[in-house]
C-alpha positions in Angstrom: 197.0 136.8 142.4 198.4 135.1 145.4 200.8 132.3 145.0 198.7 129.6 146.6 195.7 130.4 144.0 198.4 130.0 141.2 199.4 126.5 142.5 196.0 125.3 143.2 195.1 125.9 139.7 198.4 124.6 137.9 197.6 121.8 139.9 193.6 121.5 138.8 194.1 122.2 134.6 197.2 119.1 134.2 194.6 116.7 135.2 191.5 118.5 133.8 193.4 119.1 130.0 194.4 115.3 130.5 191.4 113.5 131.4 189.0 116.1 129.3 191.2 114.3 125.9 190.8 110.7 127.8 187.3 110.9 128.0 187.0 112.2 124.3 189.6 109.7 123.2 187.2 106.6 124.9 184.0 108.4 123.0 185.6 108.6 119.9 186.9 104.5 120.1 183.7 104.2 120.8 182.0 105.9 118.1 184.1 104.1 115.4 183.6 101.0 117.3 180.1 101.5 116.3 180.4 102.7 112.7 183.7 100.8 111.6 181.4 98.4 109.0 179.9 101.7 107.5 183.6 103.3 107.3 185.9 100.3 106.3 186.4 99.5 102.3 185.0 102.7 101.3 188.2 104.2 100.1 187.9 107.5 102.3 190.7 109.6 101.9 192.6 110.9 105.2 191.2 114.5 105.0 187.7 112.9 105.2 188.3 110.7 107.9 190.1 113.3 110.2 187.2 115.9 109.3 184.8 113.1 110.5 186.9 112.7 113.9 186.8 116.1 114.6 183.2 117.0 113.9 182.6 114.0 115.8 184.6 114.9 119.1 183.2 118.6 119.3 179.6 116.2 119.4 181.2 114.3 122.0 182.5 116.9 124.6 179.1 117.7 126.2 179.8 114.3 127.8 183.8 114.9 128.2 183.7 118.0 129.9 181.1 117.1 133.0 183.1 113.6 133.3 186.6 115.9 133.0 185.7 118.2 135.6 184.6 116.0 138.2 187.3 113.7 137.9 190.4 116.3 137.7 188.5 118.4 140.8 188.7 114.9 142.8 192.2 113.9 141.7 193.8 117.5 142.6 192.3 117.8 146.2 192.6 114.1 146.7 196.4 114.6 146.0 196.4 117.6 148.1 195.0 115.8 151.1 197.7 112.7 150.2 200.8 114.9 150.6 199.7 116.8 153.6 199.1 120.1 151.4 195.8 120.5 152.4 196.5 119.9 156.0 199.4 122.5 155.6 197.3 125.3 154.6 194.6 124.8 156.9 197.3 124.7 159.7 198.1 128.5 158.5 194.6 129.3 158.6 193.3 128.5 154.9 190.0 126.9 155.2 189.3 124.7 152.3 186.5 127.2 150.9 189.3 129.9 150.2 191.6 126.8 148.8 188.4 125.9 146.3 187.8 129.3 145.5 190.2 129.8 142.8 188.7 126.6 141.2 185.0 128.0 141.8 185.5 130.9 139.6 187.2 128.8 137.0 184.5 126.9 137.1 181.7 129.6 136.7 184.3 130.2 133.8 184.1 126.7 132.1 180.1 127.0 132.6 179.6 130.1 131.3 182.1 128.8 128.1 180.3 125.6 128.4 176.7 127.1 127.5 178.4 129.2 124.6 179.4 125.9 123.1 176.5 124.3 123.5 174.7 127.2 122.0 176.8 128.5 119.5 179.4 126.2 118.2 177.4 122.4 118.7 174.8 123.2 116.8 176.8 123.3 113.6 179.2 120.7 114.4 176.2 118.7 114.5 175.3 120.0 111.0 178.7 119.4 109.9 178.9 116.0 111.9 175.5 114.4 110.1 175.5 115.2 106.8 179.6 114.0 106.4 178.6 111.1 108.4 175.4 110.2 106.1 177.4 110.8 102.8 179.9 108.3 104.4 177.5 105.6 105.0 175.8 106.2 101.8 179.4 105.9 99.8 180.0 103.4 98.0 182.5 100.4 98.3 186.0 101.0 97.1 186.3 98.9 93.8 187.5 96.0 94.9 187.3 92.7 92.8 187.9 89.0 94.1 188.7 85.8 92.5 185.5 83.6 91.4 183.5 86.8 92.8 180.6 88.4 91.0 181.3 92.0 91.5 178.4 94.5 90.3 179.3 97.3 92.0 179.8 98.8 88.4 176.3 100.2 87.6 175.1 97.9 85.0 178.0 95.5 84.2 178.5 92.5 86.3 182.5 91.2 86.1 184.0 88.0 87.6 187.5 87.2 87.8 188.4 83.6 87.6 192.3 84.6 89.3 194.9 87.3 90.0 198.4 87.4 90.3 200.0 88.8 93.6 200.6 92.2 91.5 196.9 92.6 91.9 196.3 93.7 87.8 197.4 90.3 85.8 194.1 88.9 85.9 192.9 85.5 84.4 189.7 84.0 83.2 187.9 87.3 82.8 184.1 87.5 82.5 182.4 90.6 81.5 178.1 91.1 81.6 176.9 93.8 79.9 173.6 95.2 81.2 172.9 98.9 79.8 170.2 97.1 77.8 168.1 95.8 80.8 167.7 92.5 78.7 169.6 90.4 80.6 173.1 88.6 79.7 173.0 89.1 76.5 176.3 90.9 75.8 179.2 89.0 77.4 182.7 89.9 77.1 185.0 86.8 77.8 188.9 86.7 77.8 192.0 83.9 79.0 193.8 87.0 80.5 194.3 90.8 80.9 195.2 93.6 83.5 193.6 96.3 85.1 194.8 99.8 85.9 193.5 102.9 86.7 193.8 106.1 84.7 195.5 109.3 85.4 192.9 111.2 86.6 191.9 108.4 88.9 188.4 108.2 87.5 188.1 105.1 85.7 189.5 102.3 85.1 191.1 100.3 82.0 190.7 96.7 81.4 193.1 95.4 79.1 192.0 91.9 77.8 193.9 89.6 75.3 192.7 86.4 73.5 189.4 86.4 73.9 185.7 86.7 72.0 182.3 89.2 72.4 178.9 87.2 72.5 176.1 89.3 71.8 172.7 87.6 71.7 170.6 88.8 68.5 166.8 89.4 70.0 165.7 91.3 67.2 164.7 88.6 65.2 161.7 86.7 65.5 161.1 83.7 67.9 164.4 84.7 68.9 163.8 82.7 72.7 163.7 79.2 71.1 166.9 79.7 68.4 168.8 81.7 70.7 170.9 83.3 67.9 174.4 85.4 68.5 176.9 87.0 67.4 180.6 86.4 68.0 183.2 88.3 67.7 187.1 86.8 68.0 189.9 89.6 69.4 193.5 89.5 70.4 193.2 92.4 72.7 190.4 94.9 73.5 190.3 97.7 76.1 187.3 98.5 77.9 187.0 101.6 80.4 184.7 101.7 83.4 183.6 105.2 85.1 184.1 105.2 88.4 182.7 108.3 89.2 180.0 106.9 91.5 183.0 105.9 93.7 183.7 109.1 94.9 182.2 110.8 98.0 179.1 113.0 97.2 178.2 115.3 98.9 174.5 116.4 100.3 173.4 119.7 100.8 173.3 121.1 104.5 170.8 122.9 104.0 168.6 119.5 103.6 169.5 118.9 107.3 170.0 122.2 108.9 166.6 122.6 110.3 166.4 119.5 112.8 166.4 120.4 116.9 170.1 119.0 117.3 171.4 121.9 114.9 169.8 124.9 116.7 170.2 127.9 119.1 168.4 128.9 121.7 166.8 131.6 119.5 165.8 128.9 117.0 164.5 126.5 119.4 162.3 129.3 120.8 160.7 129.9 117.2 160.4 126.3 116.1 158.9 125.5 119.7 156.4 128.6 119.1 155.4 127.8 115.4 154.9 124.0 116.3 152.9 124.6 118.9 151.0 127.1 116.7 150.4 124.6 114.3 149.3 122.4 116.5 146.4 124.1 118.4 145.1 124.9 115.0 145.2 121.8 113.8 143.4 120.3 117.0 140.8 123.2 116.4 140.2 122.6 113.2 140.1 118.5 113.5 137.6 119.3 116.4 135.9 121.9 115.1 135.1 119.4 111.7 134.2 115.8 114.0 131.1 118.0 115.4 130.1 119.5 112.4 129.8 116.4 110.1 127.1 115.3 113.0 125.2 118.9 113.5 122.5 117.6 111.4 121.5 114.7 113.3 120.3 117.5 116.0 118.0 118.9 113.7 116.0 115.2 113.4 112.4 115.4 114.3 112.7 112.3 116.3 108.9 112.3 116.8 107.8 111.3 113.6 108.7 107.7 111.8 108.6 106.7 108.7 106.0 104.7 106.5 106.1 101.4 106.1 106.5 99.7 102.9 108.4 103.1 102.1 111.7 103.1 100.0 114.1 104.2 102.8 116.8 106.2 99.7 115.2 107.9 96.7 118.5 108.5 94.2 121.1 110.2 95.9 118.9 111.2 98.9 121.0 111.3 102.3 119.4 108.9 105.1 118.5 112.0 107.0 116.4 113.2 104.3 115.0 110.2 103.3 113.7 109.9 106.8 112.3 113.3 107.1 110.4 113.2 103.5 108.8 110.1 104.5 107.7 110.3 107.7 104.7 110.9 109.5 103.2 111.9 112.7 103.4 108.7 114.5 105.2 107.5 117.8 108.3 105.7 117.3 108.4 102.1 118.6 110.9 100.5 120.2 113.5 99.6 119.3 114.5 101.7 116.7 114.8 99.3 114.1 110.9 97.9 114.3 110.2 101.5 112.5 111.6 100.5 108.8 111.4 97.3 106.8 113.8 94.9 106.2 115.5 95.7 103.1 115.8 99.3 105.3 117.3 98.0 108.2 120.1 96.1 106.2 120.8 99.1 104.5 120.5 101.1 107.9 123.2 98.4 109.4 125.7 98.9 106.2 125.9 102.9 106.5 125.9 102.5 110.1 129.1 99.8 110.2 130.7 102.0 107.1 130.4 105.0 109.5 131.9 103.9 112.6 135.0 102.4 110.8 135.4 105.5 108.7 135.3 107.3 112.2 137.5 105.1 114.0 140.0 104.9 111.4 140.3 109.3 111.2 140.1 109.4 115.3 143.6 106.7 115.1 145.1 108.5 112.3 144.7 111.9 114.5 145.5 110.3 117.2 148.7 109.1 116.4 149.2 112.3 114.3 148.5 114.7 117.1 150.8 112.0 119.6 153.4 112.5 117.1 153.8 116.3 116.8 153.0 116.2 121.0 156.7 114.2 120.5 158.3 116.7 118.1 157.6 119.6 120.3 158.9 118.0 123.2 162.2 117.0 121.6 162.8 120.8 120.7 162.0 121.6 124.4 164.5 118.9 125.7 167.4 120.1 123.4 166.2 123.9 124.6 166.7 122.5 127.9 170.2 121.0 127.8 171.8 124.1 126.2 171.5 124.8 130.5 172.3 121.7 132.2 175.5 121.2 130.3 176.9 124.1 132.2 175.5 123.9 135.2 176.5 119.7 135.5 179.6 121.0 135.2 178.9 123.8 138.3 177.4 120.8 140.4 180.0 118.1 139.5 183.0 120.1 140.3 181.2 120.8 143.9 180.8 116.8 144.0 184.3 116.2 142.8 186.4 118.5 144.9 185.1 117.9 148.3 185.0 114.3 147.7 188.6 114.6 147.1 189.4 116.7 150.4 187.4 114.1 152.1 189.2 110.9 150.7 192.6 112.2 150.6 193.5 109.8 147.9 195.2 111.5 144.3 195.8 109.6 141.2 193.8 107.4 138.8 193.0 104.2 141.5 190.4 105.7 144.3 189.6 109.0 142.9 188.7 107.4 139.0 186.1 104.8 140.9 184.7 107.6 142.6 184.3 109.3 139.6 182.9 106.9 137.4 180.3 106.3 139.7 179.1 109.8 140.1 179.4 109.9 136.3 177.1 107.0 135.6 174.6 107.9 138.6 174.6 111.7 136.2 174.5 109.8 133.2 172.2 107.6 134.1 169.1 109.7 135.7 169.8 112.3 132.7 169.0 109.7 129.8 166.3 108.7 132.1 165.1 111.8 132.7 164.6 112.6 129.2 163.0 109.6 127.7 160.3 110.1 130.5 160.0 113.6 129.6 160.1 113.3 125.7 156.6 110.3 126.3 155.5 112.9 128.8 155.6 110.5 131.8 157.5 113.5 134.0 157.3 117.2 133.5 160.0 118.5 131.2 161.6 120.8 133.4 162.0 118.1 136.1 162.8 115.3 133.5 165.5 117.4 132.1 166.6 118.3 134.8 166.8 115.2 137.3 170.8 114.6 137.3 171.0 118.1 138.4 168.1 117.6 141.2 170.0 114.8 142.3 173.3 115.8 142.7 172.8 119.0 143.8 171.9 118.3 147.3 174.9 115.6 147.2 177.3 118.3 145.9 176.3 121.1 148.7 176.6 118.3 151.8 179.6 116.8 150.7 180.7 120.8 150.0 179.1 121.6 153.8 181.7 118.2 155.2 184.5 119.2 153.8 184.1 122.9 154.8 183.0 122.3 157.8 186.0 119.3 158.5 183.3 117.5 159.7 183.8 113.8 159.6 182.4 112.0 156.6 184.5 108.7 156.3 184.7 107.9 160.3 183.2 104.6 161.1 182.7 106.0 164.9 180.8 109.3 164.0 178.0 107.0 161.6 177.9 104.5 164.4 176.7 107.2 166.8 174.4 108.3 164.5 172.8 105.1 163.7 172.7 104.7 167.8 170.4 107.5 168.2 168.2 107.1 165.0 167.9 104.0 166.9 167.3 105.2 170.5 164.3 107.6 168.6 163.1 104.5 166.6 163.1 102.4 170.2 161.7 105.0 173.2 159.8 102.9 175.4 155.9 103.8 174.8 154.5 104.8 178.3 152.7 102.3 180.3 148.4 103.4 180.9 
């Protein structure tokens, strides 16, 4: 390898490794910015917090590494053009296409890795990811009590603690309610003052009361809500122990979550997408295929003959249709349809007829929405199918934005080249949220909803790629001023006189 390729790319992975951990650094601040009320006072131990950070970052990097590349390929040419480096080596007669090239291949590299990520390895770190994070926010609070506090997070006791000391056990005023009985307070446990502490195992914990009395309110007896009897029971000390057991973090099967379209390959996606839409066209068929049939009969009216007047329109269970054809005759039909039957017939008529079209417009909004919903499901597999490829070719495209802009600019470090950067980034982040909302409600097609940041940038990456090649001049106030002068002069050609 020549020397100049081994410098170009020391000088590209420092800034890539550093910025690729800023940018998952900010996600992460972010993401427990987000969650800190469903993580604090839980009493997580530090393995389960530092598995939750990592599961979490692999999540994050599909928006790290895009952001990484572009930034790093913009800071190392930009501080090649700053020191006169690139000028150097185009002076011996290294265009800046041979200088990127080293960086091209690593970046068909980080693509290629990128996809196998996305594919392989995100799926179940989203599986992993989920499930810890739904245990966590279903966890418990960490038993915690408070002076003059109800606490009840002890399933079916309710204590209150009148003070502590600073030690955090001596505790005064003590007030225990009993509840395994489901009848209310009527076993109460009061004492002047007692500790707590937990037990070797860390699985319960011991309250140790002194100088106190048990109420426990007799109901057994009869009109028992009017004499309120009780017992009472005096004690020096008494120990009670409380499981704690629903403290600790449970966890849910995987298996429960393993089969949503965030935690699949490409192979998966391709049967889910296959079997949903399967299910679908059946269903259709068969909702379709019943809506006619329930109204085949009405074809086979004899709409020719009307029925006597005076007539009972129902005999029994007789359906309306045969009720009209058993007593009908050979008659015209007047006009409207209504003057054919008697009164007590038309109401009747009017009832089945406002029953029906209720009962019809309530299936057609219930399929409706059910046929709109799995429309929505299918789609979301398809966009998730979809992004397994634009994750590694944003990073393809953004590294052609990044490194050319930097050439052009000439400007290294974090001031110029990070604003750059972050504007790219949001303009990619911006048109790819888009770009899938529109396509999951089907306002845009899903290959060109997916795939709108890439559409967009593309063309920016290959002419900024096409100036910088090409040393043509991007930034030079007197080369757009000559261009807007003849856009002008073609705008403003005198029209010829008749």
């Amino acid at each position: 390898m020549k020397k100049i390729y081994q410098f170009i790319l020391k000088s590209y992975l420092g800034p890539f490794v550093l910025t690729f951990f800023i940018a998952l650094f900010i996600l992460l601040m972010q993401f427990l910015w987000k969650y800190i009320d469903d993580l604090v006072g839980k009493g997580l131990d530090a393995p389960v917090i530092a598995q939750l950070m990592f599961y979490a970052s692999a999540t994050f990097v599909p928006l790290a590494l895009p952001l990484a590349i572009l930034l790093s390929s913009l800071m190392t040419f930009g501080n090649l053009g700053e020191h006169y480096e690139l000028v150097a080596m185009k002076a011996s007669g290294i265009s800046v296409w041979k200088v990127m090239r080293p960086l091209v291949y690593l970046s068909f590299l980080i693509s290629v890795l990128a996809y196998l990520f996305s594919n392989n390895i995100l799926p179940v770190a989203n599986l992993k990811f989920q499930s810890l994070l739904y245990d966590v926010r279903q966890q418990k609070l960490a038993f915690n009590i408070n002076e003059g506090v109800f606490y009840n997070g002890i399933e079916n006791y309710i204590i209150r603690v009148g003070e502590k000391d600073r030690d955090g056990r001596t505790i005064y005023d003590v007030k225990i309610f009993d509840h395994k009985d489901r009848l209310g307070n009527i076993k109460v446990t009061a004492a002047k003052s007692g500790y707590m502490e937990l037990s070797p195992d860390q699985q319960s914990v011991i309250f140790t009361l002194f100088d106190g009395y048990s109420y426990t309110d007799i109901v057994t007896t009869r009109n028992y809500r009017e004499n309120r009897p009780f017992d009472r029971t005096s004690f020096k000390k008494q120990r009670i122990k409380f499981d704690l057991s629903d403290f600790d973090l449970t966890r849910t099967k995987e298996e429960l979550f393993k089969n949503h379209y965030s935690m699949l390959t490409t192979r998966q996606l391709n049967q889910f997408i296959d079997s949903l839409n399967q299910r679908y066209d059946e269903r259709r068929e068969r909702y379709t295929g019943n809506f006619y049939k329930r109204y085949q009969q009405l074809s086979s009216i004899d709409t020719v003959r009307k029925p006597v007047r005076g007539t009972p329109l129902l005999k029994g269970n007789q359906s309306l249709v045969d009720s009209i054809s058993d007593s009908a005759m050979i008659a015209s039909i007047k006009w409207p349809l209504m003057d054919n039957f008697v009164k007590a017939d038309k109401f009747n008529i009017i009832e089945m007829a406002l029953s029906a079209a209720r009962n019809n417009r309530d299936n057609i909004v219930f399929n409706k929405n059910d046929f709109g919903y799995q429309t929505e499901n299918i789609r979301k597999h398809e966009i998730v199918w979809h992004k397994k490829f634009t994750l590694s070719i944003a990073c393809l495209i953004l590294f052609f934005v990044g490194a050319p802009m930097g050439a052009i600019i000439r400007k290294g470090g974090l001031g110029l080249p990070v604003v750059i950067a972050v504007f790219f980034f949001v303009i990619y982040h911006i048109t790819s949220i888009t770009g899938e909302k529109a396509a999951k409600v089907g306002d845009l097609d899903m290959f060109f909803g997916v795939w709108l940041s890439s559409i967009i940038l593309l063309p920016v990456g290959l002419f900024l790629t096409f100036k910088a090649t090409s040393d043509a001049p991007l930034l030079d106030a007197e080369s757009w001023r000559k261009i807007l002068l003849r856009l002008r002069g073609l705008f403003n050609k005198p029209t010829p006189s008749l």
